[in-house]
C-alpha positions in Angstrom: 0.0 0.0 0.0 2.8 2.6 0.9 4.7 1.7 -2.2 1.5 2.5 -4.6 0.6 5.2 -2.7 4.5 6.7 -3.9 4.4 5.4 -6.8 1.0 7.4 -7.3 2.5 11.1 -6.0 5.5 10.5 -8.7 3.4 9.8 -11.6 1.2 12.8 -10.5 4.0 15.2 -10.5 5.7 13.7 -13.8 2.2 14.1 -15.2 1.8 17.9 -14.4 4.5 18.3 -16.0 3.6 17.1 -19.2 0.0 18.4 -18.9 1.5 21.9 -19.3 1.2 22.2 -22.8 -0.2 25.8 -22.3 3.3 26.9 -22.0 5.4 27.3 -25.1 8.4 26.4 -23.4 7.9 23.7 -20.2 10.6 24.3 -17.5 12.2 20.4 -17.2 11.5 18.3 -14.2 13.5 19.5 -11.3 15.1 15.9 -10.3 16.1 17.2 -6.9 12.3 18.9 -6.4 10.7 15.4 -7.6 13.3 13.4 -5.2 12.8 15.9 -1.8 8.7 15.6 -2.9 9.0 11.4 -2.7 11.3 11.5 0.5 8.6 13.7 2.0 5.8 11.2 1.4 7.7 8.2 1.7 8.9 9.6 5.4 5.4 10.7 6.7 4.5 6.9 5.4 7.2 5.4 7.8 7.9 7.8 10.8 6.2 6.0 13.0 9.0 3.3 12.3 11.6 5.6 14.4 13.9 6.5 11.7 15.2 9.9 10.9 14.2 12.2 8.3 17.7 12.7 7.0 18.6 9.3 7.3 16.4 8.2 4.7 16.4 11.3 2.8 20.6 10.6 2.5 20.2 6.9 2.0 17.7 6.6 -0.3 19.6 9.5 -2.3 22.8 7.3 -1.9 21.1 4.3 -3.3 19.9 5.7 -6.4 23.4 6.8 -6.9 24.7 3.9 -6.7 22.0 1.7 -8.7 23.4 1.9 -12.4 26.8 0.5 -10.9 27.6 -3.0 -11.7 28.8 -3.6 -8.2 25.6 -3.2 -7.0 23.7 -6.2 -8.0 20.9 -6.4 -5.7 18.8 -3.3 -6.0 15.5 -4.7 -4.3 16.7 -3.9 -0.8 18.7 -0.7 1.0 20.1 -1.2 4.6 20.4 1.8 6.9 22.0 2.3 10.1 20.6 5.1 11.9 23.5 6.2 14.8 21.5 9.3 15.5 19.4 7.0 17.8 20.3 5.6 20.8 21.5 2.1 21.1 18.7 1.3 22.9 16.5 1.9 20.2 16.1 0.0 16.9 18.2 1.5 14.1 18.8 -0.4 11.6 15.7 -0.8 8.7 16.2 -2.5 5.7 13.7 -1.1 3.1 11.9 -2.8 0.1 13.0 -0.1 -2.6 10.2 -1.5 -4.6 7.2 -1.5 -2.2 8.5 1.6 -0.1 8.5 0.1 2.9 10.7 -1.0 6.0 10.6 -5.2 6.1 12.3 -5.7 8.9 14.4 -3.5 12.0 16.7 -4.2 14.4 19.2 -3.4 17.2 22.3 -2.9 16.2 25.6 -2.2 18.0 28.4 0.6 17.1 32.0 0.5 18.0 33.3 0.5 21.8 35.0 4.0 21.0 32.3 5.4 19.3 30.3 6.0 22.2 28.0 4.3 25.1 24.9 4.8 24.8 24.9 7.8 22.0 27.4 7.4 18.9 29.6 10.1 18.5 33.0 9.4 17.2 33.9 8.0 14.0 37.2 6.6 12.2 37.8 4.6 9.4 41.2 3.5 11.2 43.0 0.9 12.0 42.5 -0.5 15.5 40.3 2.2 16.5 37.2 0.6 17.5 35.1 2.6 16.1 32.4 2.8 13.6 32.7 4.4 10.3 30.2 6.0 8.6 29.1 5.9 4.5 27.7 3.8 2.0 29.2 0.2 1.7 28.1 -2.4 0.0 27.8 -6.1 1.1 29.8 -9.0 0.4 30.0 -12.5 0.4 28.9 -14.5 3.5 31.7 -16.4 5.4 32.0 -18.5 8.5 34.3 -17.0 11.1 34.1 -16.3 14.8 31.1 -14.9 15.0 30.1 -18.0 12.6 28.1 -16.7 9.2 28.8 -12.8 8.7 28.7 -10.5 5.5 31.6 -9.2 4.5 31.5 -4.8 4.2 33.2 -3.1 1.1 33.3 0.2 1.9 32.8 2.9 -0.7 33.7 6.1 0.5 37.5 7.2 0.4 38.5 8.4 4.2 35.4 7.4 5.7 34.9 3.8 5.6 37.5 2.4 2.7 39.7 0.4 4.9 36.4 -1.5 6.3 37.3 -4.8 4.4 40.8 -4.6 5.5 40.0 -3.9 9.1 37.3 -6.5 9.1 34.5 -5.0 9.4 31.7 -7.2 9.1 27.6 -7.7 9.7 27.9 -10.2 12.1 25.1 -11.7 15.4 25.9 -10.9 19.1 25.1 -12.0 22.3 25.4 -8.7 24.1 22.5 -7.0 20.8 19.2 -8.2 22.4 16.4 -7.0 24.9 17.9 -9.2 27.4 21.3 -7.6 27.5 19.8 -3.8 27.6 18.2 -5.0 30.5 20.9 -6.3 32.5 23.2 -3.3 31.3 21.4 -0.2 32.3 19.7 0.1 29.0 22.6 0.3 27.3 23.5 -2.3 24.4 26.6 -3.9 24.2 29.0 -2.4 21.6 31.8 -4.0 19.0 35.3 -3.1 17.7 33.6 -1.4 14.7 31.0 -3.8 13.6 27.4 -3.5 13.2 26.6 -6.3 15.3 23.3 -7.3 15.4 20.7 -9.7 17.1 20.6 -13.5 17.1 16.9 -13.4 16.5 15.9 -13.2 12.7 19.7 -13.0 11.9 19.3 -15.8 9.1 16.6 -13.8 7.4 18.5 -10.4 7.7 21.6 -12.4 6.3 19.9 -13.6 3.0 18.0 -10.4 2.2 21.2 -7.9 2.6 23.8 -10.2 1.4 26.0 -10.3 -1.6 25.9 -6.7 -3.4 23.2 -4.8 -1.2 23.2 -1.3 -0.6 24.4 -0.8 3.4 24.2 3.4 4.7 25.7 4.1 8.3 24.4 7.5 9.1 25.4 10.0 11.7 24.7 14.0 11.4 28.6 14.5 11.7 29.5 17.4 9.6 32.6 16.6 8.0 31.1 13.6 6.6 27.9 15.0 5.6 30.1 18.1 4.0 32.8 15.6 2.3 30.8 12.6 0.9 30.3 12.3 -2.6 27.6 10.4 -2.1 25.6 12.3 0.0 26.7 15.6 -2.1 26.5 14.1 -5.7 23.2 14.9 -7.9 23.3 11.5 -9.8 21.1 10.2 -7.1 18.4 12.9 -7.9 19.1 12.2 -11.6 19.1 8.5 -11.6 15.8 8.8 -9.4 14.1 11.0 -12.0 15.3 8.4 -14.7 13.5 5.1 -12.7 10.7 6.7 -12.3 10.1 8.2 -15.4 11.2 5.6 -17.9 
């Protein structure tokens, strides 16, 4: 229902567009205007879901960057990792692309020197323990110590390109659950850099993210929301005009 509901708005503002035959010379679609409109919409559609405006507005712009890229072969799902919320709250939503919609949320932990409770420090670093923000996408799954984990490419130079090497990885934890919050003041338990997640429903979130998914860590921290390419680029609006009006 949200998806059609989306899919409705955009056709109704592609559609004015054309309808204004009155005027000799049509200003073009404004991809950026036609983007903000369907973030709008799509937000007010799943607030209620606890995830941040700009999160979504940046990761969904991030993904449609990113969709005509060979490396990204599955464009069904996007992942994001909201660090703006606590980490006693459920941040991370993957979202159907197609059906506009969050499928499935989760805890999820950030690095032991990024923060307690609140993340607030980032590094793409060596041996720093912390979290690092960007766009990624996933890799294969392999068996380690934390058994079946996805492997993290990360995609933006500075901010989360040495993720691979330091191995940074999706994987399940013991101290990401209800239980643990509750024995630890409310306060979830936190990795060397990896967004660890739950036990429960781990299998499904594995097979819907893995292998060449779109994966967004976001944080309001100002040198990476003035540096990223991604998040500054206007191929996303473009490439979101392009899918929706073709």
């Amino acid at each position: 229902m949200v998806g059609m509901k989306l899919r409705i708005l955009i056709v109704g503002i592609l559609g004015i567009a054309c309808l204004s035959v009155a005027d000799p010379e049509p200003k073009p679609l404004d991809a950026r205007e036609v983007f903000l409109s369907f973030a709008d919409s799509f937000y007010d559609c799943v607030k209620d879901e606890k995830i941040s405006y700009k999160a979504l507005q940046y990761g969904l712009k991030g993904y449609h960057h990113l969709k005509s890229n060979a490396k990204l072969k599955k464009k069904t799902h996007l992942t994001i990792v909201d660090f703006s919320l606590p980490s006693s709250e459920e941040r991370m939503f993957v979202i159907d692309v197609e059906k506009n919609e969050v499928v499935h949320k989760s805890l999820v932990a950030h690095g032991t020197e990024t923060g307690d409770l609140q993340a607030s420090t980032f590094s793409n670093e060596h041996d720093s323990h912390m979290s690092s923000l960007g766009f990624y996408i996933t890799g294969r799954v392999y068996r380690g110590k934390h058994e079946e984990s996805i492997k993290l490419h990360g995609l933006e130079r500075g901010f989360n390109d040495n993720a691979y090497d330091r191995g940074v990885v999706i994987h399940r934890a013991d101290y990401c659950d209800r239980d643990f919050l509750e024995s630890n003041s409310n306060v979830l338990g936190r990795s060397y850099g990896c967004p660890a997640v739950p036990f429960n429903e781990y299998d499904k979130l594995l097979n819907i993210v893995r292998d060449g998914s779109c994966f967004f860590i976001y944080y309001p921290d100002k040198d990476y929301l003035r540096k990223s390419r991604m998040v500054n680029s206007t191929k996303g609006y473009e490439n979101f005009l392009e899918s929706y009006g073709s």
